[in-house]
C-alpha positions as CSV (number, residue, x, y, z in Angstrom):
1,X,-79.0,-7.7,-13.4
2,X,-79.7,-6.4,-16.7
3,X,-81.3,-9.1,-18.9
4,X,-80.8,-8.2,-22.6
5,X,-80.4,-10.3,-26.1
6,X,-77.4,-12.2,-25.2
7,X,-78.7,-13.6,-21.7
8,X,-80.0,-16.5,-20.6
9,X,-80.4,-18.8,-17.5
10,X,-79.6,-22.6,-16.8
11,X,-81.0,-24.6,-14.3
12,X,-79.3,-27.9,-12.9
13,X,-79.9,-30.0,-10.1
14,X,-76.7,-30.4,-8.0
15,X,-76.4,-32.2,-5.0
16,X,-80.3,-32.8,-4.7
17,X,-80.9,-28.7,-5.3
18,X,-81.9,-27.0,-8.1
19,X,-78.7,-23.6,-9.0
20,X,-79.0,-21.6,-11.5
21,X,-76.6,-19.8,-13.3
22,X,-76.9,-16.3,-15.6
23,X,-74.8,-16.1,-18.4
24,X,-74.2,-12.9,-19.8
25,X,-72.4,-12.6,-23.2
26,X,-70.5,-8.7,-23.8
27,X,-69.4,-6.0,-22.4
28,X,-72.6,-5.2,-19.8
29,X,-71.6,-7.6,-17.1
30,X,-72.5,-6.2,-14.0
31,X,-71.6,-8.7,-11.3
32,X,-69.0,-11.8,-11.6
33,X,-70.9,-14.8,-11.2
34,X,-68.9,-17.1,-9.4
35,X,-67.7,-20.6,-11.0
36,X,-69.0,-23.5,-10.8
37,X,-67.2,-25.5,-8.9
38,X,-65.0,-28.7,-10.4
39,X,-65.1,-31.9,-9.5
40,X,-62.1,-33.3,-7.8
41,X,-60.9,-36.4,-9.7
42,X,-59.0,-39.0,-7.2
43,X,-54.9,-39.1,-7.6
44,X,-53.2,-41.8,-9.0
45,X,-50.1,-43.7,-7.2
46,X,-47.9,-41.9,-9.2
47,X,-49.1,-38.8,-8.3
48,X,-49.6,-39.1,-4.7
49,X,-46.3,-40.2,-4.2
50,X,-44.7,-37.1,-6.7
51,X,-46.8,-34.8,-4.5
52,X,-44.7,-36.0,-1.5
53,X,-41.9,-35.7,-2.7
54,X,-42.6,-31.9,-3.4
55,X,-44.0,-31.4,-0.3
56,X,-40.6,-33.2,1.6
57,X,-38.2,-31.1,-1.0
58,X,-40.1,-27.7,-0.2
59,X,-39.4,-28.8,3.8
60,X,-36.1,-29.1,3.1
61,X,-35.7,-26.0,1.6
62,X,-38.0,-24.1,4.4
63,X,-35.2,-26.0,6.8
64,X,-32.1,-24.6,4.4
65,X,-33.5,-21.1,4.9
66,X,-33.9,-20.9,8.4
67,X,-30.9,-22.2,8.7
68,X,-29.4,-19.8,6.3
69,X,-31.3,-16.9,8.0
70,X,-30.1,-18.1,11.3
71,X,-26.2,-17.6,10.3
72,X,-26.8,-14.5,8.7
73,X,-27.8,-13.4,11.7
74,X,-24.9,-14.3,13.7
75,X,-22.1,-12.2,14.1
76,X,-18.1,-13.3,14.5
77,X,-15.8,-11.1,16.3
78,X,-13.7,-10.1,13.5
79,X,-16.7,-9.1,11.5
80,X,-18.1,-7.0,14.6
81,X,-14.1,-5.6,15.1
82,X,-14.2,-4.7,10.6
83,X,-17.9,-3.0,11.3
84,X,-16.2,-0.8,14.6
85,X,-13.3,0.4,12.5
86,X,-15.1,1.5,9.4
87,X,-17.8,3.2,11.8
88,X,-14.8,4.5,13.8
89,X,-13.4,5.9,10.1
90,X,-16.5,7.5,9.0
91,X,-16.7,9.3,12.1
92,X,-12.9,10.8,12.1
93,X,-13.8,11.9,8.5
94,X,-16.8,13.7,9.5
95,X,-15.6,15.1,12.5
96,X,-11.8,16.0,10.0
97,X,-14.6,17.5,7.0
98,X,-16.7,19.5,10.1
99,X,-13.5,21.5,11.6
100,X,-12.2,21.7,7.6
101,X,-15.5,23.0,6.5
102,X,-15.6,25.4,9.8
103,X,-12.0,26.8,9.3
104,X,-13.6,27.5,5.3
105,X,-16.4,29.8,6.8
106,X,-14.2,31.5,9.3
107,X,-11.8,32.0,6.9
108,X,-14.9,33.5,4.2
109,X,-15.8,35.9,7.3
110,X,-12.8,37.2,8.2
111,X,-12.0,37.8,4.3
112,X,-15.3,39.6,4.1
113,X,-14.5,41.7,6.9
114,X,-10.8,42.6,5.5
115,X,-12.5,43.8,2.1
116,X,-15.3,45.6,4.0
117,X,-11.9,47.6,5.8
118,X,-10.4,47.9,2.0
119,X,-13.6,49.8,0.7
120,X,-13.4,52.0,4.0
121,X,-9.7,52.8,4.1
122,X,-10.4,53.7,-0.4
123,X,-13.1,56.0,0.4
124,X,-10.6,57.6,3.2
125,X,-7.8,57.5,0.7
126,X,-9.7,59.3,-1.9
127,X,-11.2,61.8,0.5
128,X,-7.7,62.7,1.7
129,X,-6.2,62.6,-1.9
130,X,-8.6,65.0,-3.1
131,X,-8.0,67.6,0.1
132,X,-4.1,67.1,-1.0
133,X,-5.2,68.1,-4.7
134,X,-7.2,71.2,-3.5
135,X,-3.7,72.3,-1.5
136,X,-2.0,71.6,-4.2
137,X,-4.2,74.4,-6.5
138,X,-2.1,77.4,-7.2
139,X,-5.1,79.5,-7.3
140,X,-5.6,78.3,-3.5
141,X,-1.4,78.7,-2.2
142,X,-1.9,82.2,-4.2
143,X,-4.7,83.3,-2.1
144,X,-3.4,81.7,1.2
145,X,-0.2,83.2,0.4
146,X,-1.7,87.2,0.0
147,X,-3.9,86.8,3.0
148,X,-0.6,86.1,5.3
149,X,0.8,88.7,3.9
150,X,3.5,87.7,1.1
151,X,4.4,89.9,-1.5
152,X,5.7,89.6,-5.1
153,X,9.4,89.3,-5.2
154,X,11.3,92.4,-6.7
155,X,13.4,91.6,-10.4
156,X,16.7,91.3,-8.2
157,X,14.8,88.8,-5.9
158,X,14.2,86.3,-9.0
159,X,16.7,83.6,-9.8
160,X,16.9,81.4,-12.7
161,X,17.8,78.3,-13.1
162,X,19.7,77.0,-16.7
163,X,18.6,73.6,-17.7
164,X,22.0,71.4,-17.8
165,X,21.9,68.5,-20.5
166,X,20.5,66.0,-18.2
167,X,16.7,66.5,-17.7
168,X,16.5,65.1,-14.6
169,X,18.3,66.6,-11.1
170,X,20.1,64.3,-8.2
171,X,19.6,65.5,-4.5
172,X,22.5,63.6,-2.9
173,X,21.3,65.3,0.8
174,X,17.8,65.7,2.2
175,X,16.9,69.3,1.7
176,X,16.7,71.5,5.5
């Protein structure tokens, strides 16, 4: 123990033995003494007789709790029947959210696959689209036409057609 300015030592003869206790003023304390003890001063009537009435009210209440504790441990039938049928609920509800939430993903899979078709049937659609424009290329019906064999039409072979007032023509009969 350090022993610096603010220490000193006391010596007292207790119970036919010297103890001594070190004091140590600040903040360099290095071990708690223990205290000294007190003496026990002898209870008056009053005093005694308060201190059994606290003990016998704190009986009573250690009786009151286990007696407490002991109810709220039993259980009636009708709160055991309240208990089933709310766990019975939760259970229906889960089981109702599971086959909702299960319908959801098959439902999110078969949309996926749909739009997966969509994309391929576009891609087809264009594909075929753009073979219908290159038939539809004069250039290409010219050449086609010349290599199987067709021939300009003579003056007397040309027809013309004079535009009526309406711009537009009704077919009343498919054409052969």
């Amino acid at each position: 123990m350090a022993q610096g300015a603010n220490s000193y030592r006391n010596t007292k003869k207790a119970g036919g033995r010297y103890t001594t206790a070190t004091y140590t003023e600040g903040n360099t304390v290095r071990v708690i003494e223990h205290e000294i003890p007190k003496k026990r001063r002898s209870l008056s009537e009053k005093e005694k007789k308060e201190k059994e009435r606290r003990e016998k009210e704190e009986r009573r209440r250690q009786i009151r709790r286990m007696k407490n504790r002991d109810k709220a441990l039993q259980m009636n039938p009708g709160f055991v029947f309240f208990v089933s049928l709310a766990a019975a609920c939760v259970l229906m509800i889960s089981i109702h959210y599971l086959k909702v939430q299960a319908s959801i993903t098959a439902a999110m899979n078969t949309i996926e696959k749909k739009e997966v078709e969509l994309e391929a049937l576009k891609v087809n659609n264009d594909l075929l689209e753009k073979k219908i424009q290159t038939y539809a290329d004069l250039d290409y019906i010219y050449e086609t036409a010349v290599g199987l064999g067709m021939i300009h039409p003579s003056g007397d072979q040309v027809v013309y057609y004079e535009k009526t007032e309406s711009e537009y023509v009704r077919q009343y009969e498919n054409i052969p």
